[in-house]
BATI-354451 format. One record per atom (N, C-alpha, C): residue in one letter; x, y, z. Coordinates in pm, whole numbers, plus 50000, padded with zeros to 5 digits. Example, Ala and Ser with C-alpha at 12.3 -4.5 7.8 and 13.67 -1.06 7.14 Angstrom:
! BATI-354451
A513194943150780;A512304955050780;A513204967050780;S512854977550708;S513674989450714;S512905000350787;
//
This chain:
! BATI-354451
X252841362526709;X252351375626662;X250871375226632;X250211365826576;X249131367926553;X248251360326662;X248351354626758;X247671351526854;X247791368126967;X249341378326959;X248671388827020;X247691395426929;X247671396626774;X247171406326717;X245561400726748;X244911388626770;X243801386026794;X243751386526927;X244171387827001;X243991394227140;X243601408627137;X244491415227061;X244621431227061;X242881434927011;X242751424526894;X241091427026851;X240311421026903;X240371415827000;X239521408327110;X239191425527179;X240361426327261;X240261440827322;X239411453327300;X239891454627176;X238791461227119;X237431461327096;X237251449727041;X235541442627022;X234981449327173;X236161442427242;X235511441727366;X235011457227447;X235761464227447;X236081480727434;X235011484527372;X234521484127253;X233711487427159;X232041484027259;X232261471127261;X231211468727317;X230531474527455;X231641474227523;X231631478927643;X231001499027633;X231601503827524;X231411513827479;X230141517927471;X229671508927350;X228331510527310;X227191505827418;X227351496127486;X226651494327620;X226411506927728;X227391516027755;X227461524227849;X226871536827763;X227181534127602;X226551549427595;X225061544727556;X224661534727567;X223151534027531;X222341532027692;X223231525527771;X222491529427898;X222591545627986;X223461552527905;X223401566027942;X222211574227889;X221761572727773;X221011574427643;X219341571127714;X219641554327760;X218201551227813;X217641558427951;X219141557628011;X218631563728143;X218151580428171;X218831588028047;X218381597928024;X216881603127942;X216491593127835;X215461594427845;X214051590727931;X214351580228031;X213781580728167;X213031589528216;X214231601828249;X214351607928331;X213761623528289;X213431620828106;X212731631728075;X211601639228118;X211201648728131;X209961656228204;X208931661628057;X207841657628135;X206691657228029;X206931672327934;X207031680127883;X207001691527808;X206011698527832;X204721695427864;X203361703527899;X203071709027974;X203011724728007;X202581732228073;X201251727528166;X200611724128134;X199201720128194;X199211704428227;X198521700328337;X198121689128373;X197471681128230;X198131667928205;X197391662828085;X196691648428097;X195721644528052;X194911629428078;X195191619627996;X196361611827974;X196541601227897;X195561590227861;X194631588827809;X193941576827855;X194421562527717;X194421549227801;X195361540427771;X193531531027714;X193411534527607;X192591521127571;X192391505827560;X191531498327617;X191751483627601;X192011482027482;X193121475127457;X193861467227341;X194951479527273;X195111482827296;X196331499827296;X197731490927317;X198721491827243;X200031489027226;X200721497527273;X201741494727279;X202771504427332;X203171513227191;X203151511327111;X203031521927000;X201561532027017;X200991524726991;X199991536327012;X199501547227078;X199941540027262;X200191549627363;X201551554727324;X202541554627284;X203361564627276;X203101576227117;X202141570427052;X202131584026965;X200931592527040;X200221585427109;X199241596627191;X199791603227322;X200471600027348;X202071604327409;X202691620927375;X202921613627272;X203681628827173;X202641639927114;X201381633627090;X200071642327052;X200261652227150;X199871647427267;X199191655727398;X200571660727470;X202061661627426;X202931665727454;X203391661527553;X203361648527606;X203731640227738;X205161638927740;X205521635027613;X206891628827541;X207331639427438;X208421641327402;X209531649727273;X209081639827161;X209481629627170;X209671619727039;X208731609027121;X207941603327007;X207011588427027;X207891578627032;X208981578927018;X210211563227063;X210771562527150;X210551577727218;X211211580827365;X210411566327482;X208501574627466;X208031560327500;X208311545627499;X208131542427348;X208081530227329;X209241523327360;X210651529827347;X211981522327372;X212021525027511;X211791532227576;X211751527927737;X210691517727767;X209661518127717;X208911504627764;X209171492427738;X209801490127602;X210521481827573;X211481471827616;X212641480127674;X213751483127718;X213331476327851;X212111485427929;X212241477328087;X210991464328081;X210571458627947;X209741446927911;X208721449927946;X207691463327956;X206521464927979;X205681461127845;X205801461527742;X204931458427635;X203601455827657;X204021441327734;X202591434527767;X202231439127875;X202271453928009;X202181453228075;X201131469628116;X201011474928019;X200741485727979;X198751484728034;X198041492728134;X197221487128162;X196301497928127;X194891489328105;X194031506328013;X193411516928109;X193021527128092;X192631537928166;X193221547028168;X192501559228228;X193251576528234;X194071577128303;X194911585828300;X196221582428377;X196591602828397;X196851608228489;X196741620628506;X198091623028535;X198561631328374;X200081633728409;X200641648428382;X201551648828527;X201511665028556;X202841674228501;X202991684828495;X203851688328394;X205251685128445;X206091684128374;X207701679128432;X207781667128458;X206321658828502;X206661646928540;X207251636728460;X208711632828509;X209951619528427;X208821612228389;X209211605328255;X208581595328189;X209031583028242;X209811577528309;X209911569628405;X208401566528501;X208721581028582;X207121581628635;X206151579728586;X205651584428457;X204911581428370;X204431565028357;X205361558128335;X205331544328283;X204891538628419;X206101538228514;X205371538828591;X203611537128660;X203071546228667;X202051546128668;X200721535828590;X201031540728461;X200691531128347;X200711516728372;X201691510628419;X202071497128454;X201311496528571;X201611498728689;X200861503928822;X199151501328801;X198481508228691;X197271507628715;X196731516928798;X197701531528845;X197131543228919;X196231546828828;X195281546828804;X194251556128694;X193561568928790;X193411573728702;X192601588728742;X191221587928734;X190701591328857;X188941587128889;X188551599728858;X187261599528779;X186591610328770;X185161608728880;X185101621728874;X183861624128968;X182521632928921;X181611626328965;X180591630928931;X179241634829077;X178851642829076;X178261652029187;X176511650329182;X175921634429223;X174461634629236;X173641645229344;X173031659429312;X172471663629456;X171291656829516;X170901660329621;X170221654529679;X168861658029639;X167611652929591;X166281655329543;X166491654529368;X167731649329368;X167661641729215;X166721637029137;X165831638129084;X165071625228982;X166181618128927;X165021608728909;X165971597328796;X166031604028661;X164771613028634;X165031616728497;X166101631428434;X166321636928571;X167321647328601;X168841637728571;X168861627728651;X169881621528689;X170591610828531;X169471612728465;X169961607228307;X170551620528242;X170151631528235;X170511645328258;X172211646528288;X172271649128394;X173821642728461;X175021637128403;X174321623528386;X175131612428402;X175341615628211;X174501621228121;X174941619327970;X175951627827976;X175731640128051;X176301648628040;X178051652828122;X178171641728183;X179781639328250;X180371626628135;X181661635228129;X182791635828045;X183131619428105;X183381610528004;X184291601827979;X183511585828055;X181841591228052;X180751579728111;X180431572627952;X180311560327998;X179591553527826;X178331550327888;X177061558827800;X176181561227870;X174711554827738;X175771545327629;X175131538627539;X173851529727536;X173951522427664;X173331511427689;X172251521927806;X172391532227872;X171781537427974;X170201534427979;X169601528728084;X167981527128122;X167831533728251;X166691543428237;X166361551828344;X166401538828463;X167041544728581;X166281535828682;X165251543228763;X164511529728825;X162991531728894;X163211546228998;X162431552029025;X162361569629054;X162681564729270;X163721567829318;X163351563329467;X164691552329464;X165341550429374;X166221539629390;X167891538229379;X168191551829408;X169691556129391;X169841568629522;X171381564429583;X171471573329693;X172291586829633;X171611595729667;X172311609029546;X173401610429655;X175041610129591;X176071614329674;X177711621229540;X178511623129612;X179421622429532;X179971607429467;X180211604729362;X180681589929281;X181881591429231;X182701583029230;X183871585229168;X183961570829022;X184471574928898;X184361565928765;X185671562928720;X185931554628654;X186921551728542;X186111558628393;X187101564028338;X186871571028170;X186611555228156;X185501554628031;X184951543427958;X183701534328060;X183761539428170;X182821527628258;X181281532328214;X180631519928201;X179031522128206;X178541528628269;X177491535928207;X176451542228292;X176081536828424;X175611523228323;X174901517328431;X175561509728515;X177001503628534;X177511504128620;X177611512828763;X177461522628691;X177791537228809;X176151538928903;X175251535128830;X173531528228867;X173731520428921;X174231512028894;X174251498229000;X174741499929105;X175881508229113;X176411510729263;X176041521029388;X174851533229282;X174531541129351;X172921534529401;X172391521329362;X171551517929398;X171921506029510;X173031501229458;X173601489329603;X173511502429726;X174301511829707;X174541518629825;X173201529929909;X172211525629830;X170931528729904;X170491520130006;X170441503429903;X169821497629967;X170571488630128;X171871494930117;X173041492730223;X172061501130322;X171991515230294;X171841523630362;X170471527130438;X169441521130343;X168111520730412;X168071504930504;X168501496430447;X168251487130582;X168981491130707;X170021498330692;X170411500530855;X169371509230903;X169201522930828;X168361533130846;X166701528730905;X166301514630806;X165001510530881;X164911503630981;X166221497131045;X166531490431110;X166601500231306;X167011510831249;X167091518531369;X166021529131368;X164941528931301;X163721537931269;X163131536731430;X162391550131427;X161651551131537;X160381542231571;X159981537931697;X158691529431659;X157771537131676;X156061531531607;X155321537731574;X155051540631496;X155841541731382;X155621553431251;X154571544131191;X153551553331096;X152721546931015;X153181545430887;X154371532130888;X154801532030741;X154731515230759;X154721512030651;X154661494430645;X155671490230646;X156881496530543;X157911491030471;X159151500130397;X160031497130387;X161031506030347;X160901511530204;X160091502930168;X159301514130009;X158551525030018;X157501521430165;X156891533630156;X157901548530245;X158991541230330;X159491552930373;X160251562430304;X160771553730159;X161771567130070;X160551572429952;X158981564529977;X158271576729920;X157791587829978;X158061586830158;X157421599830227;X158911606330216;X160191598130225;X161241610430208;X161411617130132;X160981607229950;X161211617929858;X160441630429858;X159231632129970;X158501639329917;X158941651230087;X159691646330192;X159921656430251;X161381665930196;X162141651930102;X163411662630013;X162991674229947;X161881673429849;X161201681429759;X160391692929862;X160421691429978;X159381705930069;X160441713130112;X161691708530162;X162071718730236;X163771714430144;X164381727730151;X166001721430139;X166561728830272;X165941731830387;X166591735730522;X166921724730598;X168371722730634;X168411707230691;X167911708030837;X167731717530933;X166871715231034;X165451713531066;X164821715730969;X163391712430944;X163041700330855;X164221691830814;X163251683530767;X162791679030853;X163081672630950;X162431664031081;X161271669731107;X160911685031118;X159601692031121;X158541685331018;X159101687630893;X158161684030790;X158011674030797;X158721658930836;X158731645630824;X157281648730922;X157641650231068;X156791651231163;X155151657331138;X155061669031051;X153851670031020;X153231659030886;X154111653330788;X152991642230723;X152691631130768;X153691628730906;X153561614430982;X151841619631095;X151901631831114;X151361634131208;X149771633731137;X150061639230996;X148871638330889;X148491625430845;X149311616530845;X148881602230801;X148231594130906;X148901593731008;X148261591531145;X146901598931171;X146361611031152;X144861612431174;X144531610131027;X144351602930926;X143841598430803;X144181612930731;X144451623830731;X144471633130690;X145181634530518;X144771641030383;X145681638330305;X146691651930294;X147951643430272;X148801650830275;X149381664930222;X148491668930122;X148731680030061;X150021687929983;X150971677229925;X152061685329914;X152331682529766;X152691701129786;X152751707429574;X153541701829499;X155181696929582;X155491688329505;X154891673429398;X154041665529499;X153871654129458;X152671658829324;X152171668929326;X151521676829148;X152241676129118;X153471681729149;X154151687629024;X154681673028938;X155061660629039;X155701652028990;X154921643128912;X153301644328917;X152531639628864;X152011642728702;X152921659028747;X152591661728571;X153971662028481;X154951659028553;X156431663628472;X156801651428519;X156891642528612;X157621632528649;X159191631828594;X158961640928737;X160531646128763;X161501659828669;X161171660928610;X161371676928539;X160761688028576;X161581698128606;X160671709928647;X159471716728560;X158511720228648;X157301726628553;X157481737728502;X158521744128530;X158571756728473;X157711769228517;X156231765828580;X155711780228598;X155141776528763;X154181782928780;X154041780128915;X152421769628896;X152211763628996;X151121758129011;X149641764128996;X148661759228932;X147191767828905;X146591754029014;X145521765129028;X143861756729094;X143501744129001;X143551744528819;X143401732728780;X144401722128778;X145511727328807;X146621713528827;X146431707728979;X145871713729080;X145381715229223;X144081699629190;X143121702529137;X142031697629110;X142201684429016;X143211682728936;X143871673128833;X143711658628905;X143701647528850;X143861636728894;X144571626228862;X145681624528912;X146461615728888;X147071606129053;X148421599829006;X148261589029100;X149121596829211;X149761608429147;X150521618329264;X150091627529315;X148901631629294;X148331643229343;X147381641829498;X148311642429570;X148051643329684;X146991649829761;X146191660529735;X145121671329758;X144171664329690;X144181648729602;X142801641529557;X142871631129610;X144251626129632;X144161611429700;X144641610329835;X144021597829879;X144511596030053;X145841591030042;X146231594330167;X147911585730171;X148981589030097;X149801580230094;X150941586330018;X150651584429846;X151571588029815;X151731586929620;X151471576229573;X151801570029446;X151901558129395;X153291555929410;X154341563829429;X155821561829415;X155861571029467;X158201572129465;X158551583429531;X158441590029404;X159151606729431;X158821616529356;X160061621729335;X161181619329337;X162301619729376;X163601607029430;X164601616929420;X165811601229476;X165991607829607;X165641601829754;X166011616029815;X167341612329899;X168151620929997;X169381619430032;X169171612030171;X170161614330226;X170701606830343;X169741612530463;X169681626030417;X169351634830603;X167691634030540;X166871630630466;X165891636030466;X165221619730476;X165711608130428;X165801593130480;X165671594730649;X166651596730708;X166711598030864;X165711608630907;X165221615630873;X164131625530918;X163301618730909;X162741612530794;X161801607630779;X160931591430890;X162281585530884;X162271575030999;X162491583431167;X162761589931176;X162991596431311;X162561612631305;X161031618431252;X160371624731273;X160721633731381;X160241648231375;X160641654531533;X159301651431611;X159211652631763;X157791644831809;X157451660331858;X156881665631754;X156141677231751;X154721677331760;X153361682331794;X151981679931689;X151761688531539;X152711693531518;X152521708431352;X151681693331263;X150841700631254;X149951695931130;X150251703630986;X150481717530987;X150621726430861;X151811733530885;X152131734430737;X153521745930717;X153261751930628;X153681766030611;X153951772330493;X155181779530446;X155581790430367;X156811793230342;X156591801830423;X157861808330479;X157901818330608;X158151833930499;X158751830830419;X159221841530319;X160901845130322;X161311836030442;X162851839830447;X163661828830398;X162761822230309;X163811804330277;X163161797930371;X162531797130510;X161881787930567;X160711782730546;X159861779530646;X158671775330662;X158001777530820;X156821780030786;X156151781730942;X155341774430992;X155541765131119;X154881756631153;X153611757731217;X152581751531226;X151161754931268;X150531741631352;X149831736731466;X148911732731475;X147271732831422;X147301740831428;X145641742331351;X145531751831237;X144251749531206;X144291752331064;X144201769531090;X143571778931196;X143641786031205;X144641791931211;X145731789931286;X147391791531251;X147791794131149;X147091780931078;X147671779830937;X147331790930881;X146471794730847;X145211804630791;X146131820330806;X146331818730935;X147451832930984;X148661833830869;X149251820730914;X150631822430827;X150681824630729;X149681820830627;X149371820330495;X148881830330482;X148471840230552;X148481851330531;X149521860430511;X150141860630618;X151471866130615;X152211866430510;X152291856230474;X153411850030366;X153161857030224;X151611860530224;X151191863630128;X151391880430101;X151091885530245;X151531902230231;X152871902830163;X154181892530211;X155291896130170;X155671896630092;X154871886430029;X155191882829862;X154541893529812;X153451898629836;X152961912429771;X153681926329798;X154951924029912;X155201940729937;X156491939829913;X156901924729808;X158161927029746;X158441930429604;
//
C-alpha cells in the first residue's frame, strides 16, 4: 500500500510539474509574441553598458513593451543577458517582442543620416554636423577647408563627430586620386591641392551642372594666359571664411587685400574656399576645350559666356538692364 501511495505522489509531482512547465512555456511563448503597443515608429537606443533591466524599463517608457518583465524574462529565458548589443534599434508598431530582441541581439541598428551639400564649408559643415540628432560632436575640430567629400553619410546614435570627418575625408582622398589620375593633360595645375582649390572655387560660381566644365574652362583658360582670375566668391571667402556675407559685395571689399582676393592677386587663392563635390572635381580636371575667357550672370540662373572683353562688356550690360527692369 504504501509503495502504491508513493507512486500515486510520484504521479502527481510529476503531473504538477509537467503542468507548471507547459503553462509557463505557454505564458513565455505568449509573451514573445507580444506586439509593441505604439502607434508610431519608436527608436530604442541600447547604451554601452545597459543591462537587460534597464533596456527593458526603457522598453516600457517608450511603450515597446506592456510590462518591463515582459522584456527582461524573455531575455532571460532565451540567455541573452550578456548578449544585448548597444545602439538604436528602430522598432515598428505591432512589431512581436521576439522580433524586437531579436534584433537587439543581431546588432541590426538603425543608421542615421546626415545630408553634406555640395559647396559646403568646413565652417557651415560644423553647422550641420552639431546640429544632427544623436552625433557626439564633443571633441569636434574644424577640419582643413577643401578636405571632405560633401555626400549623403550614414551614423550610429553616439558616434563621433569626428569619426564621421574621418570618413568623409578618407573618401575624398579615394576619390581625387582616381579623379587626378584620369585628369586631362595639359592643365596648368601642379598637384591635387591645387585642383580642389580651382574646384572649390568653380562649386561657388555656378550651381548649373552643365556649365561647370564652362567655368572650369574659362579659369584654366585664365591661368594659362597669366590672367587673374577674378572670382566674387574667393572675396567673399576672404572676409567670412566660409559663412555667408550677408549683403552684396562693394568696390572696397573689390579693392581689399587679402590672401583670397583674387582681383589683387595672381593665380589661385591661398586655399580652397569651399568643400567642393564630385561633378565640379571632374569639371575641373576635364575642363570643356572652349576659348570663354569671361562669364557673367545671364539673369535666368545662368551665365553668359564671352571671348573678349568686349563681349563681356555686352553681357554685363544686359544683365544689368534686367536686374533694373525687375
Amino acid at each position: 500500500m504504501k509503495q502504491n501511495r508513493f507512486y500515486l505522489v510520484g504521479l502527481l509531482v510529476a503531473g504538477y510539474t509537467v503542468l507548471i512547465a507547459a503553462l509557463f512555456t505557454g505564458l513565455f511563448l505568449h509573451i514573445l509574441s507580444l506586439p509593441s503597443v505604439v502607434e508610431t515608429t519608436q527608436y530604442l537606443y541600447v547604451e554601452p553598458g545597459d543591462g537587460v533591466l534597464r533596456v527593458a524599463y526603457k522598453a516600457k517608457k517608450q511603450g515597446i513593451v506592456r510590462r518591463h518583465w515582459h522584456l527582461s524574462l524573455a531575455a532571460s529565458s532565451l540567455g541573452y543577458e550578456r548578449s544585448l548589443k548597444a545602439g538604436e534599434y528602430e522598432i515598428l508598431p505591432k512589431m512581436p517582442l521576439k522580433n524586437t530582441l531579436h534584433k537587439i541581439v543581431k546588432g541590426q541598428v538603425f543608421l542615421r543620416r546626415v545630408s553634406i551639400p555640395e559647396g559646403t564649408s568646413s565652417a557651415e559643415l560644423k553647422l550641420i554636423l552639431e546640429n544632427s540628432f544623436g552625433l557626439d560632436t564633443k571633441d569636434f575640430s574644424l577640419p582643413p577647408e577643401g578636405t571632405i567629400l560633401p555626400e549623403t553619410y550614414f551614423y550610429n546614435r553616439g558616434e563621433s563627430a569626428m569619426t564621421l570627418v574621418h570618413r568623409m575625408q578618407r573618401n575624398l582622398r579615394d576619390f581625387l586620386s582616381k579623379a587626378w589620375a584620369e585628369r586631362q593633360s595639359g592643365l596648368p595645375i601642379e598637384d591635387p591641392g591645387k585642383a580642389i582649390i580651382l574646384a572649390s572655387i568653380v562649386e561657388k560660381e555656378t550651381g548649373v551642372g552643365n556649365e561647370r566644365a564652362l567655368v572650369a574652362a574659362v579659369f584654366v583658360n585664365r591661368l594659362r594666359k597669366g590672367m587673374r582670375l577674378q572670382s566674387d566668391p574667393t572675396v567673399i571667402y576672404g572676409l567670412t571664411k566660409g559663412l555667408p556675407l550677408g549683403r552684396g559685395l562693394t568696390r572696397n571689399d573689390l579693392k581689399g587685400m587679402t590672401d583670397y582676393n583674387t582681383y589683387r592677386i595672381a593665380g589661385l587663392p591661398k586655399g580652397p574656399i569651399t568643400n567642393p563635390g564630385k561633378d565640379a572635381i571632374l569639371a575641373t580636371l576635364n575642363p570643356a576645350n572652349v576659348p570663354y575667357l569671361y562669364f557673367v550672370a545671364d539673369g535666368t540662373g545662368g551665365h553668359a559666356f564671352s571671348i573678349t572683353l568686349d563681349e563681356h562688356n555686352n553681357n554685363v550690360t544686359r544683365w544689368r538692364q534686367m536686374r533694373a527692369a525687375q
